[in-house]
N, C-alpha and C positions, 0 to 999 in steps of 0.2 A: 282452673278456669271453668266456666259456666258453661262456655260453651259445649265442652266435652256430653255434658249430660243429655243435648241436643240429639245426641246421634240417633238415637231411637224414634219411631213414629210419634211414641205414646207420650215419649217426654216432649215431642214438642206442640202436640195437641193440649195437652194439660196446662203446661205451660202458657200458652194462648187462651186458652180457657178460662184462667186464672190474672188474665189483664197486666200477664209479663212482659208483652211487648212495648208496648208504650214508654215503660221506663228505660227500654235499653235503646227505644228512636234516640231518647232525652241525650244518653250519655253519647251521642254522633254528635253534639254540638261542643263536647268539652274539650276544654285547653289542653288537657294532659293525650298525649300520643295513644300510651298505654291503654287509657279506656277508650279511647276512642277504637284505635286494633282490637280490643277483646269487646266491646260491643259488635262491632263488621264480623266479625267473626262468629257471634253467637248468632249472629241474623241471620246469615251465609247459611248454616245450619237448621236455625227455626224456618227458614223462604224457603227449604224443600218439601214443605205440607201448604198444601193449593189454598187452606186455611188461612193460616198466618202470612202469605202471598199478598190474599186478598187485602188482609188487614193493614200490609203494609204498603200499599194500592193506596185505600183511602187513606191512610194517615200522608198521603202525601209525598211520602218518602224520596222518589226516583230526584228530584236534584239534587238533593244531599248525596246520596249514592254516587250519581254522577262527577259531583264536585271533589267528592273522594274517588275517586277513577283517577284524578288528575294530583294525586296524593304524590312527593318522592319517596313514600314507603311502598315499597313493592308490594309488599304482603297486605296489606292496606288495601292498594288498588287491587289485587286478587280477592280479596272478600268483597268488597263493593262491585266489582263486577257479577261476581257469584252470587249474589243476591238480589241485582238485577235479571241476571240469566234465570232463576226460579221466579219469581215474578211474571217476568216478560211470556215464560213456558206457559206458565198456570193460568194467566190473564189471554192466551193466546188458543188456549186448548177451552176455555169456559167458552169463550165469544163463539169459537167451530160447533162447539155443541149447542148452543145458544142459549145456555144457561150456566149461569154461576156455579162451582162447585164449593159447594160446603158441605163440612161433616159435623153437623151441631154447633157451629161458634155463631153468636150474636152477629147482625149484618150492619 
């Protein structure tokens, strides 16, 4: 799973850096369960760098999240929350400070 490789800070800065997010919002829209869980789940993971946060901020993201909250896969609804929860943290800690946190990724 892709997501594994998230664990790390650096993988997930690089990763974002490299315009990985986007394709894995894409796969939150597919029919199949399967990717759909292992997209939530790499996100879950890349939404704890304030970085790809942000990115997933502007892309829109939080209904989709939401509407998977209301998932009957448990596991599902625990990455969509968890990725809210990094999100909501990062977007909540920029605004205190009163500026956005970013570490080199495109705005």
């Amino acid at each position: 799973c892709v997501c594994v490789c998230f664990s790390a800070e650096t993988s997930r800065f690089y990763f974002a850096k490299l315009n990985g997010v986007t394709p894995l919002v894409s796969y939150l829209h597919s029919q199949d369960l399967d990717v759909v869980r292992s997209a939530s789940t790499a996100l879950n993971q890349l939404a704890k760098d304030a970085n790809v946060s942000n990115l997933l901020l502007k892309a829109q993201i939080v209904p989709v999240l939401l509407a998977l909250c209301g998932s009957e896969d448990d596991d599902l609804q625990d990455e969509a929350a968890g990725t809210l929860a990094s999100i909501r943290r990062f977007h909540q800690s920029s605004r205190k400070s009163g500026k956005p946190k970013h570490h080199g990724l495109g705005s």
